[in-house]
C-alpha positions as CSV (number, residue, x, y, z in Angstrom):
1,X,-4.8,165.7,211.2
2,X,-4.9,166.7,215.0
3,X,-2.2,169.0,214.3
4,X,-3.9,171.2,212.3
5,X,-7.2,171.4,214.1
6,X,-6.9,175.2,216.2
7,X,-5.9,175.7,219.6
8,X,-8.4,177.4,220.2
9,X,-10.9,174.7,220.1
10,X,-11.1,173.2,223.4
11,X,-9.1,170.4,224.7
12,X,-11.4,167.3,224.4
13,X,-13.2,168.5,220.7
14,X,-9.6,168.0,220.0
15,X,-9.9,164.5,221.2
16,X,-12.7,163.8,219.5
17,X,-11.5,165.0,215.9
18,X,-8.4,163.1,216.1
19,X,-10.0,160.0,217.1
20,X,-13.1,160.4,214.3
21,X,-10.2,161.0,211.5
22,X,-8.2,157.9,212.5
23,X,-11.1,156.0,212.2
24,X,-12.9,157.3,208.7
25,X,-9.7,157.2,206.9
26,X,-9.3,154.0,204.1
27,X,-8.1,150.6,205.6
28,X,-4.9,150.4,203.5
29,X,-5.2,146.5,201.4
30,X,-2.2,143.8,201.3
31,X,-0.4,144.3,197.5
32,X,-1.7,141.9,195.0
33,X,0.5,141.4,191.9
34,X,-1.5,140.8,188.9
35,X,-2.1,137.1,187.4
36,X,0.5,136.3,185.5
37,X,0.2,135.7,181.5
38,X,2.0,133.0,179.9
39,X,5.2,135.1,177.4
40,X,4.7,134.7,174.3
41,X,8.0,132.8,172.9
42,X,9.8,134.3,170.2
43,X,12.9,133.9,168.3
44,X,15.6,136.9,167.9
45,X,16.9,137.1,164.6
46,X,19.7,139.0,166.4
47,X,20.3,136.4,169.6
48,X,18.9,133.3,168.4
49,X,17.7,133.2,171.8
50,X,13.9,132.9,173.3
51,X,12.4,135.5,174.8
52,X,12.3,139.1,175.4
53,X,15.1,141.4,174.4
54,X,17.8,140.7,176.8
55,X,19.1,144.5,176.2
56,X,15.7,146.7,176.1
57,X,17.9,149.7,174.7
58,X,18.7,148.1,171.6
59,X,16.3,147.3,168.6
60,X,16.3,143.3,168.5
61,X,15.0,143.7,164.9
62,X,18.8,143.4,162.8
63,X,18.6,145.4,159.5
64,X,22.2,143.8,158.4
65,X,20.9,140.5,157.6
66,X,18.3,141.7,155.9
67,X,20.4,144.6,153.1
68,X,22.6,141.3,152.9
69,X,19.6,139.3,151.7
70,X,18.2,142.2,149.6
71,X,21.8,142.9,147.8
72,X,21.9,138.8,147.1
73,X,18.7,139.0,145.1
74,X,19.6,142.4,143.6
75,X,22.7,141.1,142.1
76,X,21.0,137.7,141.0
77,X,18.3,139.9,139.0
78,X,20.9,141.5,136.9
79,X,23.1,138.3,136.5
80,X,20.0,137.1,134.9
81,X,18.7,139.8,132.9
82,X,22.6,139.9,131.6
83,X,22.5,136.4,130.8
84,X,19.2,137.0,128.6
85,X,21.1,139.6,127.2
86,X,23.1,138.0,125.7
87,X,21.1,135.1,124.9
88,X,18.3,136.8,123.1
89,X,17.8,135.7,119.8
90,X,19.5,138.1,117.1
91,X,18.4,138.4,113.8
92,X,19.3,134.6,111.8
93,X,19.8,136.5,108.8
94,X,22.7,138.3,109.5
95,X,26.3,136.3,109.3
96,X,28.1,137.5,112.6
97,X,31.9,138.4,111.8
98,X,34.5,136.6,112.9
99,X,35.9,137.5,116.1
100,X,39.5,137.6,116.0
101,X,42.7,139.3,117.5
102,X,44.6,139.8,114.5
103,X,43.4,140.2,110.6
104,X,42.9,137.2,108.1
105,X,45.3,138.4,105.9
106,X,48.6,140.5,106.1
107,X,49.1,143.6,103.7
108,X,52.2,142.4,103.1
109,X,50.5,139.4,101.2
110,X,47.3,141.2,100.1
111,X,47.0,144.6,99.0
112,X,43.6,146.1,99.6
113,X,42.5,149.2,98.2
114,X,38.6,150.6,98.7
115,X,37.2,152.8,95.7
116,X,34.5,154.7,97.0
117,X,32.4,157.4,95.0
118,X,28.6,158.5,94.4
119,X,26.0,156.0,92.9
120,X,27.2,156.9,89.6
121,X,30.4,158.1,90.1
122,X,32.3,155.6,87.2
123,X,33.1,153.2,90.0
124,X,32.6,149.8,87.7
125,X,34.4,151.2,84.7
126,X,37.4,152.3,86.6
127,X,38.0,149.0,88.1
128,X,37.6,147.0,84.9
129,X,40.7,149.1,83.2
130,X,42.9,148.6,86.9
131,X,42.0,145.0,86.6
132,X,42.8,144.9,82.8
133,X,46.3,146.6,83.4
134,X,47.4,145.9,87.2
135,X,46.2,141.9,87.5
136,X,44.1,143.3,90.6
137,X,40.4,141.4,91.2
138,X,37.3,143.2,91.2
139,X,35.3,142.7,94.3
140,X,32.3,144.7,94.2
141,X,29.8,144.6,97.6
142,X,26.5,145.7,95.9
143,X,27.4,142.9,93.2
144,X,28.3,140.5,95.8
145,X,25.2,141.2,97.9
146,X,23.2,140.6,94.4
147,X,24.6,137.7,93.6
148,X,24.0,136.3,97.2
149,X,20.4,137.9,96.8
150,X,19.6,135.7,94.2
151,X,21.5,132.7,94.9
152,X,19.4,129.6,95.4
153,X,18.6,128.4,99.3
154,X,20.5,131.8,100.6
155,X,19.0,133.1,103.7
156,X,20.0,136.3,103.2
157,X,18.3,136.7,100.2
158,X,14.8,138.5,101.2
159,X,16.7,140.8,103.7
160,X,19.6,141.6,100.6
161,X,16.6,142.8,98.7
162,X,14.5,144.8,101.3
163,X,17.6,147.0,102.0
164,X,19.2,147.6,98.4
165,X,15.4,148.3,97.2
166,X,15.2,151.2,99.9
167,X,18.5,152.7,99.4
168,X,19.7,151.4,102.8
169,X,23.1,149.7,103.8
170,X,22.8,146.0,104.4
171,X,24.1,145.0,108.0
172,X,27.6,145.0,108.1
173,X,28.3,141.1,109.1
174,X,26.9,140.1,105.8
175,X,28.8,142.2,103.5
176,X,32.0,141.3,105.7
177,X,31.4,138.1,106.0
178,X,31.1,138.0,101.9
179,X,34.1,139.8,101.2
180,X,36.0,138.0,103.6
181,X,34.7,134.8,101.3
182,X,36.2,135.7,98.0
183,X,39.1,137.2,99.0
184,X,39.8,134.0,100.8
185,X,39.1,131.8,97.3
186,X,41.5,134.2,95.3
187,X,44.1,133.6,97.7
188,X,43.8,130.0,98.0
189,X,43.8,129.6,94.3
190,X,47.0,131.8,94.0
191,X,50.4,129.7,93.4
192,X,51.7,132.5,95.7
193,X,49.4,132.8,98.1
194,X,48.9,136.9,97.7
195,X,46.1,139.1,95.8
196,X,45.4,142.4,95.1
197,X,41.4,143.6,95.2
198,X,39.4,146.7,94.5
199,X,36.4,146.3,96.8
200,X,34.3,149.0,94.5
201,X,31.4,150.1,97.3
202,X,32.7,149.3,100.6
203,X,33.3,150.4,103.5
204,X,30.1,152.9,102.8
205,X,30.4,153.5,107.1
206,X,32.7,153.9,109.4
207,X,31.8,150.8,111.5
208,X,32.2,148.8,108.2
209,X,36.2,150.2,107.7
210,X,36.7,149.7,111.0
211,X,36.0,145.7,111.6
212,X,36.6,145.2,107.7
213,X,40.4,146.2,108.6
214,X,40.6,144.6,112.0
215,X,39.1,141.2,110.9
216,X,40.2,140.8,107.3
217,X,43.1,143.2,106.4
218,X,44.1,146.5,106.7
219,X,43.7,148.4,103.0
220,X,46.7,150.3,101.3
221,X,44.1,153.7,101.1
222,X,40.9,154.8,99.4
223,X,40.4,155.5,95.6
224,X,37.1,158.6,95.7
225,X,35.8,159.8,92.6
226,X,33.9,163.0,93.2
227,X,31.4,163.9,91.1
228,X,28.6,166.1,91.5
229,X,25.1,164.7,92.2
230,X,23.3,165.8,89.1
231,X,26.2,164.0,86.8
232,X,25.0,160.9,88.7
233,X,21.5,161.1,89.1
234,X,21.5,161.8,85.0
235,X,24.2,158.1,84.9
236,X,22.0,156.5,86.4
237,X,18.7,157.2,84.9
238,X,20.5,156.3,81.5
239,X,22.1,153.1,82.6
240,X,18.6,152.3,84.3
241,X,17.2,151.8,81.2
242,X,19.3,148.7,80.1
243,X,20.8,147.5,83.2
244,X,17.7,145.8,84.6
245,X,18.4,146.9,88.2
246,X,15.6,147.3,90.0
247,X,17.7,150.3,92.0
248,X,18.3,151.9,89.0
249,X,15.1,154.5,89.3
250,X,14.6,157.7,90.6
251,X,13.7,156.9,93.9
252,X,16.0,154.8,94.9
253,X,18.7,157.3,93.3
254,X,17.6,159.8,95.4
255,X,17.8,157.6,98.7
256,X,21.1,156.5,97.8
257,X,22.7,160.1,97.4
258,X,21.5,160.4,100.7
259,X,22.6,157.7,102.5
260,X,26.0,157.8,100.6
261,X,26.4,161.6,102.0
262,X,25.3,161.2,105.7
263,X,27.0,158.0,105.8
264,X,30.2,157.4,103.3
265,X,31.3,160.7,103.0
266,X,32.5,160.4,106.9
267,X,34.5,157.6,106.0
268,X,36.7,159.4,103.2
269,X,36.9,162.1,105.7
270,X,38.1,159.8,108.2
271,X,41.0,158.1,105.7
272,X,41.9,161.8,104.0
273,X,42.9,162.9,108.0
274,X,45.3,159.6,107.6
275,X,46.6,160.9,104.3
276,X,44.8,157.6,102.7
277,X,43.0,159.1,100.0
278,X,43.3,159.6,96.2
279,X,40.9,161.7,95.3
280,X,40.1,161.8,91.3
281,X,37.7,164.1,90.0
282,X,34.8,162.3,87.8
283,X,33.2,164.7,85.3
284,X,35.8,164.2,82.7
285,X,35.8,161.7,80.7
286,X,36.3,158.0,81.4
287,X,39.8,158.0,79.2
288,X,40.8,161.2,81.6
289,X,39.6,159.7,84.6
290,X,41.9,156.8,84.3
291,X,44.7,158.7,83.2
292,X,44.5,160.5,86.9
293,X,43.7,157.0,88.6
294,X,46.5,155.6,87.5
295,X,49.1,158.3,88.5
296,X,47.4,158.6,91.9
297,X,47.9,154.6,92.1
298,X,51.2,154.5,91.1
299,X,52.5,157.1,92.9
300,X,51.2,155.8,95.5
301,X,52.5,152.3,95.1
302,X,54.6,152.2,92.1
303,X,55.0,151.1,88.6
304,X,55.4,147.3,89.5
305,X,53.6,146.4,93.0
């Protein structure tokens, strides 16, 4: 502070100054350090030590453990939800199919064949003359699903009824399953151990043809009689007045032709592009029509099969 006091000023001002500034300037205080404060003791996750962060750089708080932890419980959710899955209670009504890695039955042994046409089409009367001349048996779903309809104790009975009343395809395990049933007790009862079967009505969709041939046996091809929809609809309305079928009405005709069209008609599709279809046209009369049948059967399979 003397320093910078000017020269000019005289010699013992100077004094003066220097010795008033040395004495007015703060008495510097001995350094106190501040109470100390018990630490707070704490468990790393990351150390499994006490105490602060023994590298302050790095985040002591692990993530790792944690997204472990998180994917555990993830994975145990859908393990559990997966398991409900598949123990959730399905309809009792319905017979599930058999699950198996080879058909029931070997073509070689039992000769299928599946005679699909319109509600209408001449189906029933067909199959009676095949089974009159060839020895085959007459397995007809919708009079299967009837029968079983109105058999005593069946569980299937009320749901059989609800879908045939509105036009609509009974769940596939059931008509299997009923199929699979009868052909079984033809065979059985055969000293040879073989059959041959019209199944009139079936497969009328494609998920039908498909486990129908992988769980039961694989069919020879398809009989179709195509016949326009007003022939049927007028059959029908005629045989509805002495047949007693309660599906046999103009509604239900109606929701038949459709469901036979957006459904069935895939299926022939599906068998023609495998060269598995006879096709016999159904607006002649019954004598023509089975004139036709039979040559598409036999040359198909022969005079004596």
């Amino acid at each position: 502070m003397a320093q910078q006091i000017p020269r000019f000023i005289s010699r013992r001002f100077r004094q003066q100054a220097s010795l008033f500034c040395r004495f007015s300037a703060p008495v510097p205080r001995p350094f106190a350090p501040p109470p100390k404060v018990p630490a707070l003791r704490r468990t790393y996750a990351s150390t499994g030590e006490s105490g602060p962060n023994p590298n302050p750089g790095q985040n002591p708080f692990k993530i790792w453990p944690f997204v472990a932890i998180f994917a555990a419980g993830t994975g145990a959710y859908v393990l559990m939800v997966n398991q409900r899955i598949d123990m959730a209670p399905t309809d009792k009504k319905q017979i599930p199919a058999p699950k198996k890695g080879t058909p029931t039955f070997s073509p070689d042994k039992v000769t299928v064949l599946f005679v699909l046409g319109g509600p209408g089409a001449g189906k029933g009367t067909q199959c009676a003359n095949l089974v009159r001349d060839y020895n085959f048996t007459h397995l007809s779903a919708g009079d299967l699903l009837r029968a079983e309809q109105d058999r005593e104790g069946s569980e299937f009975g009320d749901l059989i009824k609800d879908y045939i009343k509105e036009g609509r395809i009974v769940p596939m395990e059931v008509t299997v399953q009923l199929l699979e049933n009868a052909i079984t007790d033809v065979v059985r009862a055969a000293p040879s151990g073989k059959g041959k079967f019209l199944i009139d009505g079936f497969p009328r969709k494609m998920d039908q043809a498909i486990k129908f041939e992988e769980t039961v046996c694989p069919s020879k091809f398809v009989l179709f009689y195509d016949c326009p929809e007003e022939e049927m609809q007028k059959r029908l309305l005629n045989r509805g007045k002495t047949s007693g079928r309660s599906d046999d009405n103009a509604e239900s005709i109606q929701k038949r032709f459709k469901t036979f069209v957006e459904t069935s008609m895939p299926v022939v599709d599906y068998f023609a592009s495998q060269g598995r279809v006879v096709k016999v046209v159904a607006t002649k009369s019954p004598a023509e029509v089975y004139k036709e049948t039979k040559e598409g059967l036999e040359k198909r399979l022969g005079k004596i099969f």
